[in-house]
C-alpha positions in Angstrom: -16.2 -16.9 32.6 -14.5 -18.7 35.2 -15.3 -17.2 38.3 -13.5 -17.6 41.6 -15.2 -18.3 45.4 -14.3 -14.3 46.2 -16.4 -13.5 43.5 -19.3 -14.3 45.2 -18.4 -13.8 49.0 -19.6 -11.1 51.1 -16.4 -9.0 51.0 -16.8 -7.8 55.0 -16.2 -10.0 57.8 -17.4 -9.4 60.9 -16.3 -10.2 64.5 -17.6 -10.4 68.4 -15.3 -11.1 71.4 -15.8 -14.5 72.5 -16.7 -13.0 76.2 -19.9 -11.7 74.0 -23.5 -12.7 75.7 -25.6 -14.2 73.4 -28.2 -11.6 73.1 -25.3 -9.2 72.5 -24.1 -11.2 69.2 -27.7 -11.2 68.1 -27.8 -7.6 68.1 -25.2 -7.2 66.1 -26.0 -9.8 64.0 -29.6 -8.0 63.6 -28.1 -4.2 63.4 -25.2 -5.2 60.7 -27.6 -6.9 58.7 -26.0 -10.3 58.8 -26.0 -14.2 59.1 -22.7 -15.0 60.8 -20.1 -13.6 62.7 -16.6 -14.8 63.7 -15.2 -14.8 67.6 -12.0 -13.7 68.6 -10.8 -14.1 71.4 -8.7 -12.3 74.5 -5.4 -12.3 71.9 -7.5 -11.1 69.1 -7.1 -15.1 67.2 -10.0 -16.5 65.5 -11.6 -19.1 67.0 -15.0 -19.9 65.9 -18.2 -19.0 64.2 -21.7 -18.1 65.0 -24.8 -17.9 62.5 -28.1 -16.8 63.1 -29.2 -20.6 62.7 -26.7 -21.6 65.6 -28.3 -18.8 68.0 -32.3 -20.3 66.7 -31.4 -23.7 67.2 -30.0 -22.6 70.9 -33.6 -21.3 71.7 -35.9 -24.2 69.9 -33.5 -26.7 72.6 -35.4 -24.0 75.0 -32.1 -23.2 76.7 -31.6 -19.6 78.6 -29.8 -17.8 76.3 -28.8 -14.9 78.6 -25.3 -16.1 80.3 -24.0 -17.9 77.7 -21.1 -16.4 75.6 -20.1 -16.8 72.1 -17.6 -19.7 73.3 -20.8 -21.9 74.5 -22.3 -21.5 70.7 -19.4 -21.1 68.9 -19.0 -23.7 65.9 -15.3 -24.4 63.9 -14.3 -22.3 61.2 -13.8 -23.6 57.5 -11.7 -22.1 55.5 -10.4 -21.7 51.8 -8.0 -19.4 49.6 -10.0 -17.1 48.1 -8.8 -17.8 44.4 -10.1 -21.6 44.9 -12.8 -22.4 42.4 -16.9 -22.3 42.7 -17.0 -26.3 41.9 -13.9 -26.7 44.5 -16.4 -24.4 46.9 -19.2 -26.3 46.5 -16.8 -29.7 46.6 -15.8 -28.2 50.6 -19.1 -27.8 51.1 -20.1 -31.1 50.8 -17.5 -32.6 52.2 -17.8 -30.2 55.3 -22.0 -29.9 55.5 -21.5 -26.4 56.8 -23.3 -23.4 55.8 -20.6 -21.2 55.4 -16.9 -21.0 54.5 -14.2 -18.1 55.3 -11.8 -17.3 52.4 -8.3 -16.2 53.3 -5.9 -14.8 51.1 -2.2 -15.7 50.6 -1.0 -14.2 54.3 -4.0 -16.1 56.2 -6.2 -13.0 56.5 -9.7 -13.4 56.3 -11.2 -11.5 53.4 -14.6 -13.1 52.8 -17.5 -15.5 53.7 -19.2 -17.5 51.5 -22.6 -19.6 52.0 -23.7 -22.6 50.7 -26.9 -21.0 49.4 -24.9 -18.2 47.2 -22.6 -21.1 45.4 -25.2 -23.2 44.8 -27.4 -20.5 43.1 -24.7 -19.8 41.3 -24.0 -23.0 40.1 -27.7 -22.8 38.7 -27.6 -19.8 36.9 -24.2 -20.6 35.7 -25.8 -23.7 33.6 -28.1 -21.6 31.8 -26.7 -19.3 29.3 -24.7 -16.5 29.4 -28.1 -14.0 29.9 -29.1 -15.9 33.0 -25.3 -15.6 34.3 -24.8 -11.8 33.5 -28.8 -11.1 35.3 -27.3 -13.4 38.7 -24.0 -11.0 38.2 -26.0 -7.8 38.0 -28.5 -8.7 41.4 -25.4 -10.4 43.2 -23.4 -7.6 42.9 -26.1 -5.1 44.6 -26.4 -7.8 47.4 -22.7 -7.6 48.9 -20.5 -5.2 50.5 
C-alpha cells in the first residue's frame, strides 16, 4: 500500500505567539505532550518553528533562557503538500537536514507535522513484509492525534 506523508503525521498542530518567553513555550511543549510548536506572530502568519531540541541546545550554550522569546529561537519552517509521498518525504528531508516538516493541504493550511524519525521507521518496516507493515500501522496509529 502506497502510503502518503499525512499518513504518518501527527494530525494536530500546535502554536505559541512569537512574543512567548522561552520557559512559557516549554511548558506547553511539556503539558501538550509535544516536540515542536509553530510561532505566529502579531497578524496571526506563521513564521517559524521551535522543537524541544532547539530549546536544549539553547541551555547546553549556557545562555539565560528567561527573556528571550520564541523569535530569538525560532528556526524556518519546511513545508510539503500533504499527499506528497514517504520516499519524496524522506527525499526533503535530506535535502533540508531538519527534523521536522509541516504538511499543508491544497489552500496552504497546515494540517500536519511530520519527523524525520517516524518516516524513517517507516521506511524500515515498510521493507519487511506486509506483517511487519500492518504491526507499525497498528502501534502508529495509537501514537497520534
Amino acid at each position: 500500500m502506497n502510503r502518503r506523508a499525512y499518513d504518518i503525521a501527527r494530525k494536530k498542530v500546535f502554536y505559541c505567539k512569537d512574543t512567548d518567553t522561552v520557559p512559557k513555550i516549554a511548558k506547553l511543549l511539556e503539558t501538550l505532550y509535544i516536540n515542536s510548536i509553530i510561532v505566529k506572530d502579531k497578524t496571526s502568519k506563521k513564521i517559524g518553528m521551535i522543537t524541544v531540541g532547539d530549546i536544549l541546545k539553547l541551555i547546553a550554550k549556557k545562555r539565560e533562557v528567561h527573556e528571550l522569546t520564541a523569535i530569538d529561537l525560532m528556526s524556518e519552517i519546511v513545508t510539503l503538500n500533504r499527499n506528497v509521498s514517504i520516499d519524496k518525504l524522506i527525499d526533503k528531508f535530506n535535502e533540508t537536514k531538519v527534523s521536522r516538516i509541516v504538511l499543508i493541504d491544497k489552500a496552504g493550511r497546515f494540517v500536519g507535522i511530520v519527523r524525520n524519525s517516524s518516516a524513517y521507521k517507516y521506511l524500515a518496516y515498510s521493507k519487511f513484509d506486509k506483517e511487519a507493515q500492518k504491526r507499525f500501522d497498528r502501534l502508529w496509529r495509537r501514537r497520534l492525534y
